[in-house]
N, C-alpha and C positions, 0 to 999 in steps of 0.2 A: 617753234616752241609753243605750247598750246597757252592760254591764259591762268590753267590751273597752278603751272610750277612757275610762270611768270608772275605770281602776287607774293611768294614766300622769296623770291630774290629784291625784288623791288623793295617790300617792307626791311630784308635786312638791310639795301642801300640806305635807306631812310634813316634806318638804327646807327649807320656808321657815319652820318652826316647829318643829323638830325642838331646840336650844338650850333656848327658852324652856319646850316641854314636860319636857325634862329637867330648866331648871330649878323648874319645878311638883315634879315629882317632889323633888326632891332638900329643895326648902322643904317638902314635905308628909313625907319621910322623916325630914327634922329635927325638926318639928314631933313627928312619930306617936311618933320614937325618947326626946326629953324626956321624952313623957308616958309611955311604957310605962318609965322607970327611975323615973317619979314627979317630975322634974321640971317646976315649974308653966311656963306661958309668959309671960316678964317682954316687958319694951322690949327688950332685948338679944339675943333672942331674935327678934324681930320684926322687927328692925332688920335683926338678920344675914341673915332668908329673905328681907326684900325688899331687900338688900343684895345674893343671891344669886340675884334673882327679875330686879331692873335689870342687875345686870349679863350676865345669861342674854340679856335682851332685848336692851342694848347689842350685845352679841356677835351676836347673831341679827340685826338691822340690820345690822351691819355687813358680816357676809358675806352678805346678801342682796343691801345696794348692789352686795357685792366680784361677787356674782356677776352679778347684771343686767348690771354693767360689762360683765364677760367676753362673757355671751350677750352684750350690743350690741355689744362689740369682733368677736367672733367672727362676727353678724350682719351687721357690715360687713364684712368682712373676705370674708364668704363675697358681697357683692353687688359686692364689688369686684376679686374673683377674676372673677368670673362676667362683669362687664363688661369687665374686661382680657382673659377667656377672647375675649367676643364683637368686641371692637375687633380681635384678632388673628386672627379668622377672617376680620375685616371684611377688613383688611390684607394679610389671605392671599390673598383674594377679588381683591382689588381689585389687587395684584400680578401674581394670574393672568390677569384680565383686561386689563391695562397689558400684560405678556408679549404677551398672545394680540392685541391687537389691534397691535402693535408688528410682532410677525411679518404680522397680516394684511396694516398699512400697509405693507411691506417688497415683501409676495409682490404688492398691489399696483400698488407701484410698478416693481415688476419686471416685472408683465404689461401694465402701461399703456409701456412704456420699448420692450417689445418688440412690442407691439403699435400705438404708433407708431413705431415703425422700419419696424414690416410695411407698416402704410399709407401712409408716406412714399415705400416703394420703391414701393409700387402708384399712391402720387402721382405720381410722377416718370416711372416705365416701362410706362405704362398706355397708350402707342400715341396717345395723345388731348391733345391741349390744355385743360388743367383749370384752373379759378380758382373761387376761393371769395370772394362779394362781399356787401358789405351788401343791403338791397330799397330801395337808392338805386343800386345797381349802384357801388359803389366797390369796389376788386380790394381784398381782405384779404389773399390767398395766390394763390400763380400755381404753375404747375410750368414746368421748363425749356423744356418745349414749346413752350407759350405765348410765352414770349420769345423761342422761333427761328421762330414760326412768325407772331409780327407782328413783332416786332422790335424792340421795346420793354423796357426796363429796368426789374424789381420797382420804382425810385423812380420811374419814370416814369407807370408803372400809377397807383403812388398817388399821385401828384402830379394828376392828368389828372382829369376830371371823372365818372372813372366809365369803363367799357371801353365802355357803352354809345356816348358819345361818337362813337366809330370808324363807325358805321353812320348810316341815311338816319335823317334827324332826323324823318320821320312815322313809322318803324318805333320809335326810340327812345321814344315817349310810348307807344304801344300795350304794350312790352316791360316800361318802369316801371309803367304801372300795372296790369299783372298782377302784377309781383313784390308792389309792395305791397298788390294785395287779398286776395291770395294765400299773404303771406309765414309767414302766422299760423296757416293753415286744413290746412296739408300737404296741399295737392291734388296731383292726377295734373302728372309733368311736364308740360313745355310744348316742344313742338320745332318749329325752323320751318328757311327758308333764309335767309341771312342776308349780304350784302356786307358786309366788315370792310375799313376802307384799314390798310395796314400804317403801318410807320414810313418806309420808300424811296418812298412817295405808292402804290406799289399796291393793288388792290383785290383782296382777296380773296374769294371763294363759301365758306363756311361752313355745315355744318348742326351747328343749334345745339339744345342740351339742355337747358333751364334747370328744376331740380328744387327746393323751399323744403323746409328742415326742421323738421320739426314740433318748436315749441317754443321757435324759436329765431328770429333773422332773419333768419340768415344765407341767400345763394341760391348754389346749386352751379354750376357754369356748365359744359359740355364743347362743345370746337370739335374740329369733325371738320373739312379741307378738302375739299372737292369741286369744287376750279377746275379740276383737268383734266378730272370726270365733268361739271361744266356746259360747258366747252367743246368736248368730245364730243358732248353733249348738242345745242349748237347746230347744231353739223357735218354730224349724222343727221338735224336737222330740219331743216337747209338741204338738203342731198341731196335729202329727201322731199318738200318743198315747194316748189321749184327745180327752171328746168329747168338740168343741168349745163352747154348749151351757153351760152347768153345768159345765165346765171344770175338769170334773171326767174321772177318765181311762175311756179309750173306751173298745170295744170287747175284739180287739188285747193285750191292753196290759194285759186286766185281763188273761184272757187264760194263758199269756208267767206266770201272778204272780201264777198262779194255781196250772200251770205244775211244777213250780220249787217247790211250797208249798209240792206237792205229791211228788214230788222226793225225798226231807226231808224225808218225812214220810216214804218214805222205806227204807230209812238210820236207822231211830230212830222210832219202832212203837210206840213209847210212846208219839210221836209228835202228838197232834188230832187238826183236822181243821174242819170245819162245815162250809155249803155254803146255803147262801139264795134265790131265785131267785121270785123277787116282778115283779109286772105288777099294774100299777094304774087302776084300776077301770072306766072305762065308761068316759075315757080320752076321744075319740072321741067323742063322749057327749058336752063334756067341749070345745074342738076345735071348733065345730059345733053351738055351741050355743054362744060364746064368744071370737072367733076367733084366731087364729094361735097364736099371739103377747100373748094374754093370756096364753091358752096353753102352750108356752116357758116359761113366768115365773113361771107358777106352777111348771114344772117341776125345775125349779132353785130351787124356795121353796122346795119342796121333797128330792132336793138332798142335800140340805144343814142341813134338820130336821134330814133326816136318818145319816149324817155325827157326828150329837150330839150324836146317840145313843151307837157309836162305838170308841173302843180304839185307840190310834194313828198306831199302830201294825196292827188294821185289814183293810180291804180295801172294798170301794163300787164303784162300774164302772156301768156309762149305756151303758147298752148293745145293745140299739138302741130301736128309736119311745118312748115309755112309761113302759118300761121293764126296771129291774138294777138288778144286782148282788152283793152279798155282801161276804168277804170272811171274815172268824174268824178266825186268825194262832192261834196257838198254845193255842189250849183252856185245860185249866187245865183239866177240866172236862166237860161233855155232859151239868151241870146245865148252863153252862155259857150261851148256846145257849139259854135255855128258857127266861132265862134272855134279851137277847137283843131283842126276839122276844116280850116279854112284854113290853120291852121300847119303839119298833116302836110300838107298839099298842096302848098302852096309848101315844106315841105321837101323834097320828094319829084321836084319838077321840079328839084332838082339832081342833078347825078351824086354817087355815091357811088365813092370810089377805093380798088380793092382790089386790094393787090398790082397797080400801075401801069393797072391794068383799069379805066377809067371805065361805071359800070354804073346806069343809070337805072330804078331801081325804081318800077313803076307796081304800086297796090293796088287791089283790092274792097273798099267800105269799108260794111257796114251798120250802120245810128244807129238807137239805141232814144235818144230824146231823153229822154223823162220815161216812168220803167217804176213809178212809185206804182202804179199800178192792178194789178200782177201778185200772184200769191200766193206764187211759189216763183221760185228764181234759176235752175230750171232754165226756164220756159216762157222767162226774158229773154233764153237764150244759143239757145236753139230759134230765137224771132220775130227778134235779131239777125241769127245765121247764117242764117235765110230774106233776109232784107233782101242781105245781102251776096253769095249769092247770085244774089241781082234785080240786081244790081249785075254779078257777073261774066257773068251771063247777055245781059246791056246792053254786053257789047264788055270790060267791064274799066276799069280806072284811070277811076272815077268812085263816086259815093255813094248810098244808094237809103236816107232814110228808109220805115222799117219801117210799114205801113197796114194796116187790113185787108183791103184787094181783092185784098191780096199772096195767094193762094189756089193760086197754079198749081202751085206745089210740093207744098201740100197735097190738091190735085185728084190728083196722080200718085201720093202716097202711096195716096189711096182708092184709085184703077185698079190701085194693084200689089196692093195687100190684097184686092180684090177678085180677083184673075187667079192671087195664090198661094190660095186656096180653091180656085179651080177646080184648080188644077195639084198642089194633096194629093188631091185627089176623081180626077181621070187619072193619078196617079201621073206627074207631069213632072219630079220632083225623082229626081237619081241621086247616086249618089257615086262620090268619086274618093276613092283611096289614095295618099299620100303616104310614101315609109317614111322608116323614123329608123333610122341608124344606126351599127353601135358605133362608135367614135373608133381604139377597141384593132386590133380586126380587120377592119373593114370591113363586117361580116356585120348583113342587118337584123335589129333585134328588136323591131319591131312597125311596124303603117302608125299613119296618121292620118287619119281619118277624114273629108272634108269635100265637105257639102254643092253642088251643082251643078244650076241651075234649067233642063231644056230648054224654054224655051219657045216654043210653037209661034211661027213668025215673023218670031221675035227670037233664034232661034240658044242657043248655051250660054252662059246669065246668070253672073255671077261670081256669088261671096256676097257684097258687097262693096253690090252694089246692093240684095239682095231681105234680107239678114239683120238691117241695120238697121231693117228698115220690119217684118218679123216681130215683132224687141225691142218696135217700139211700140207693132204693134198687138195681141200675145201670141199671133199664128200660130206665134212661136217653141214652143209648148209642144208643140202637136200634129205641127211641124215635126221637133221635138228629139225627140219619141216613134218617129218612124217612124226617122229618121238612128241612133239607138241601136239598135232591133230590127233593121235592115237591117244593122248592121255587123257585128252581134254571127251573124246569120244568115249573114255572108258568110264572117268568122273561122271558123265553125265550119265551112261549107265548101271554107276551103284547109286547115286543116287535118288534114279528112278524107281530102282530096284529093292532098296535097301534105304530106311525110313532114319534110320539111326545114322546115316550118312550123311544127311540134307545139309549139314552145317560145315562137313569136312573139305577139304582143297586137296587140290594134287599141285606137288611143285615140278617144275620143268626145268629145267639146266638151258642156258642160253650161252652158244661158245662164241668165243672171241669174233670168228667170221659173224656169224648169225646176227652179233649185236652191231657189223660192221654194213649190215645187209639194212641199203635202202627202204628195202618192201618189207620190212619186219614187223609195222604197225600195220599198215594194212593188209598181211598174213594173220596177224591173230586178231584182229578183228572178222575175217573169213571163218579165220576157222572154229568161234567162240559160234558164229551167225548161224555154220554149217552144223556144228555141234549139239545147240543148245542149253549148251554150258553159261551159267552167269559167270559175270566177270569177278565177282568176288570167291569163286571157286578156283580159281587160276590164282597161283606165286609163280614168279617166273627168279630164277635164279641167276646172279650174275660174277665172276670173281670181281674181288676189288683191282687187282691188276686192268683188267680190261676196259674197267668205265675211269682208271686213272690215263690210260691213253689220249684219251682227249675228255676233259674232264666236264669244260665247256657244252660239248655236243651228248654226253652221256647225260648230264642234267636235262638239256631240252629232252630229249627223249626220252628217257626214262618220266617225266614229270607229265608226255606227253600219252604215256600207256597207265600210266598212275592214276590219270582221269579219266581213263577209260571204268575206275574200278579194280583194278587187278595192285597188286600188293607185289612189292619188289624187294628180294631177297639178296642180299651180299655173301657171297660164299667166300669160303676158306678168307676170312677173315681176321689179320695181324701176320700174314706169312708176306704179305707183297710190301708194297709201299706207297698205302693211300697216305695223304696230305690232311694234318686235321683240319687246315684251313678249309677244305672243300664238302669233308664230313657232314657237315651238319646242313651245304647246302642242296647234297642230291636227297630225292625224294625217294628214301626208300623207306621201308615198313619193319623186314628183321636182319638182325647178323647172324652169321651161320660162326659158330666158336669155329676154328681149326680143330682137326680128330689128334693134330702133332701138341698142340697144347694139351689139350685132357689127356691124351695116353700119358702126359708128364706127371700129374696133378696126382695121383697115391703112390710116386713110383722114382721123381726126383727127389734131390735134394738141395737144388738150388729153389731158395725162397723165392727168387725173380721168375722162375716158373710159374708158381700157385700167382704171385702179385699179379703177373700181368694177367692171367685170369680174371682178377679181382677186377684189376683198371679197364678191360674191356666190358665187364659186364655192369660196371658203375657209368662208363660212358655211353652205353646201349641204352640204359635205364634214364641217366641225363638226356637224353636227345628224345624220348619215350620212344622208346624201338623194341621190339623184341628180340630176344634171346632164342637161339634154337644151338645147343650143344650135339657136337659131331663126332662119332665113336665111342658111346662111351658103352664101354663092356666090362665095368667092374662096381663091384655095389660102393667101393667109397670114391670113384670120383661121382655118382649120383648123390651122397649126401654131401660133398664135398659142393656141387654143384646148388642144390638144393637150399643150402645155407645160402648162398647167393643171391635168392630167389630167380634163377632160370627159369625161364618158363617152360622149355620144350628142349625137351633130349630125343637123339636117337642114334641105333646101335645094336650091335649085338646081344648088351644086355637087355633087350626090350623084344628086338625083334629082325628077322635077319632081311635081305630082299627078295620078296615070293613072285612067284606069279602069280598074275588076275583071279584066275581060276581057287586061289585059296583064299580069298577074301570070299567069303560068303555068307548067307542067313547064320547057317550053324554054325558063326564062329561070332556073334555078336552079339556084346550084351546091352540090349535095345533103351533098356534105362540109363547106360552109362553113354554109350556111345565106343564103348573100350572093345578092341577086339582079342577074344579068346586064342589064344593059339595053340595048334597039337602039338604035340610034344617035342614031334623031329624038325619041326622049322630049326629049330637052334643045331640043326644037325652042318657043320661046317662046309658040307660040300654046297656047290653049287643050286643044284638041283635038288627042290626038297620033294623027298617023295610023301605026297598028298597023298590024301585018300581019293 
């Protein structure tokens, strides 16, 4: 123990016997003081020092308790300080923290107060039909939309067995139990389309959002409508799939009913279909004698006679001009066909009464009875139309099933395939120019390019005859090589020639193979180099059928010759079935009208005729595309057009298709650019005799 904490024990010994040493002392000074005067030590004496010696000690007890007291008073005292100290920091603490969390609850409830008021307004004015429902689909909460947009009253929601309820009861199980497998896991929303019947029994189109939240059970619900975009929606694909005049399937969509009919049937051979393919009879006849307007309603009449004769199950499409198709599904047996054939027939020996006109429609009818055996719906409409065919070939109004000895047709295809080799190998193919021009000023801005077969014997072939049988046998590719190098060759020689040309183009027809042909860009690149043709003197023409085949690769390429300079033309444009989704992303420059549209346009009387005129030349003009009108030969579908603002017609009322040789100085009026023509170009045959 060091000396330091050894003087503070020591002194308090000394404190706690400090008394009784004094009384030692003071018994020992009494004591010492007797003896040194000579007094002996009696009892009295003895008595008095421990008399002085007890009561030293008494005294010493006493203020030793007196002080222990103290220190323990004073020791509590300082532990009771000290815990009052720490209750009151406790208190202080604990005040502070009561304050602090008082204001937090405060600011709180202040920013939950305003921040549902925010999402309330954004519930309400959110553009969208919103409900919040259990994943039983019972509406919790609605916003006002929802209520104006079924019609239904917040008790009604909850009254009702769930909104779900409102839609097709096999969508309703699919919907339930997503939400509840769903409800727990916060997966990716779920969007679908969806009919909703209001509360007035209407049906509503819906696209519907259904979101769960994580954690909870609730499911978020948003209804967008979309009834006027699905009845748009059906409009454009009636349009598309439709012919406007009979409003019967068009080509297109019988084909897509065909191919899916035959794909059945190699699921289940026991599935038989039988196909018709009609042609009316000496139709052009009937045009010619009693005009267009006529003509369109016979054929209305025809398609509606033929419509009696067939079950709701089977299907009839015209297939274009005076031709239809008819498909039988699922025919129990081969009798059934004889059967419907006897029903158009005996319907057909009646007259038909049009605008007081008693008119006896007689047709070519070729029967594919049982077409199980084929691979594709096109060989069905091929061996059909051969049949029908053998049938008009046979006088007419009678029926030719389809055989194989049927040959003769196919015999003439080899003779032409055969005799157009020789006639590319002698150069018998020429061209005629056709020109197009402005609406505005009358002046041309560019020809049209088209094929013309001399062959020996048989005088000058239309295209009409030899361009289909090219398509088939792919003579087109080598055909479409030379007709593009020879025009691009000819361009550049009026041109050079001819001063009032400089600015004009020649278009070129590009067929289905040719646009299919790898080497197509770097063929007309060759032949622009070999030519010295610019490339802004070149349109190259395409049908919309052809670049919807692959729509994807008709973009890159076509966007790939587009930067070359050269300007891409979509022909016979609203008779196929392009996609408007894809419209606006090929790179093309004009639409070619259809010559089947304008010939309607002074001459029907379905409004949907002239409209969809309308709707093509407003979405030509929307996409900034040109206009170039096809056939027109009568002065009112030019004003007709005109009002439009068309930009480029062409046609027999302008100009018929010549050959090269009548394009020349003396036919050009060098200020305008517009070419003069003699009188007999409008002369209807083929061959105009030029000077």
């Amino acid at each position: 123990m060091s000396p330091i904490t050894e003087v503070p024990r020591l002194r308090s010994r000394l404190e706690r016997y400090s008394l009784v040493i004094v009384g030692l002392f003071i018994s020992a000074g009494f004591l010492g003081a007797n003896t040194l005067v000579g007094f002996d030590a009696d009892m009295s004496t003895l008595i008095a020092v421990g008399v002085v010696f007890f009561f030293s000690l008494f005294a010493q007890t006493l203020i030793n308790a007196h002080s222990d007291m103290q220190f323990r008073l004073a020791e509590s005292n300082r532990v009771l300080e000290s815990r009052v100290s720490e209750r009151t920091l406790d208190l202080t603490r604990i005040n502070v923290q009561l304050t602090d969390e008082i204001h937090l609850r405060q600011e709180a409830e202040r920013l939950l107060r305003a921040s549902e008021s925010r999402y309330r307004t954004i519930f309400e004015n959110a553009g969208t039909a919103i409900m919040i429902c259990d994943h039983q689909g019972q509406v919790l909460l609605a916003n006002s939309q929802l209520h104006d947009m079924l019609g239904y009253t917040a008790e009604e929601l909850r009254d009702s067995n769930g909104w779900m309820a409102f839609m097709e009861v096999g969508q309703q199980a699919r919907i339930l139990r997503w939400s509840v497998e769903n409800h727990a896991t916060g997966s990716s929303p779920r969007c679908f389309e969806s009919a909703l019947q209001c509360k007035n029994g209407e049906n509503k189109h819906f696209y519907v959002t259904m979101a769960t939240i994580l954690g909870r059970p609730e499911v978020l619900v948003s209804l967008v409508d979309i009834s006027e975009l699905k009845q748009a929606e059906r409009r454009l694909f009636h349009q598309a799939f439709h012919d406007p005049l009979t409003d019967l399937p068009n080509r297109a969509l019988f084909m897509e009913v065909l191919d899916m009919t035959l794909r059945r049937s190699r699921r289940n051979r026991e599935c038989l279909f039988s196909v018709l393919y009609l042609d009316i009879d000496r139709f052009k006849y009937v045009n010619d004698s009693m005009g267009h307007l006529f003509g369109d309603q016979l054929l209305v009449r025809f398609a509606n006679a033929i419509k009696t004769c067939l079950r709701d199950s089977d299907t009839v499409a015209r297939m274009g001009g005076d031709e239809f198709a008819v498909l039988l599904d699922n025919v129990q047996g081969l009798e059934y066909t004889d059967v419907v054939v006897e029903r158009i027939t005996t319907m057909l020996r009646k007259p038909l009464d049009i605008n007081g006109h008693e008119i006896f429609c007689a047709v070519s009818m070729g029967i594919m009875a049982d077409c199980r055996a084929y691979e594709n719906a096109d060989d069905i409409i091929r061996d059909a139309d051969a049949a029908m065919y053998e049938a008009k070939s046979a006088g007419g109004d009678c029926c030719k099933m389809f055989e194989k000895r049927m040959y003769r047709r196919f015999k003439r295809v080899l003779e032409l395939e055969t005799a157009m080799r020789k006639a590319l190998e002698n150069e018998e193919f020429v061209l005629h120019y056709q020109p197009i021009v402005s609406m505005k000023c009358g002046g041309v801005s560019s020809f049209e390019a088209l094929a013309r077969w001399q062959r020996k014997g048989f005088g000058l072939t239309p295209p009409a005859e030899f361009i289909p049988v090219a398509e088939e046998t792919g003579l087109i590719l080598p055909l479409g090589r030379w007709v593009l190098a020879k025009a691009c060759e000819q361009m550049s020689l009026w041109q050079k020639t001819y001063p009032a040309l400089a600015d004009c183009s020649v278009c070129v027809n590009l067929s289905g193979r040719q646009f299919k042909d790898p080497d197509l860009e770097e063929h007309i690149m060759q032949v622009l180099q070999d030519t010295g043709l610019s490339p802004k003197s070149l349109k190259l023409e395409i049908t919309e059928n052809e670049v919807m085949h692959n729509p994807e690769r008709a973009i890159e390429l076509l966007g790939r010759i587009r930067k070359l300079g050269i300007k891409i033309m979509v022909d016979d444009f609203g008779t196929g079935y392009s996609s408007l989704s894809y419209l606006h992303r090929f790179p093309i420059d004009v639409l070619k009208l259809d010559r089947n549209f304008v010939d309607r346009l002074d001459t029907s009387t379905v409004p949907s005729d002239r409209k969809i005129v309308e709707a093509i030349v407003a979405l030509a003009h929307g996409l900034n595309l040109e206009v170039v009108a096809e056939g027109v030969e009568r002065v009112a579908q030019r004003e007709f057009l005109a009002k439009l603002n068309c930009q480029f017609a062409q046609g027999f009322l302008y100009y018929r298709p010549m050959p090269p040789e009548m394009i020349r100085e003396g036919y050009l009026d060098k200020s305008s650019g517009k070419i003069l023509m003699p009188p007999n170009t409008h002369h209807p045959s083929l061959i105009s005799h030029h000077p």
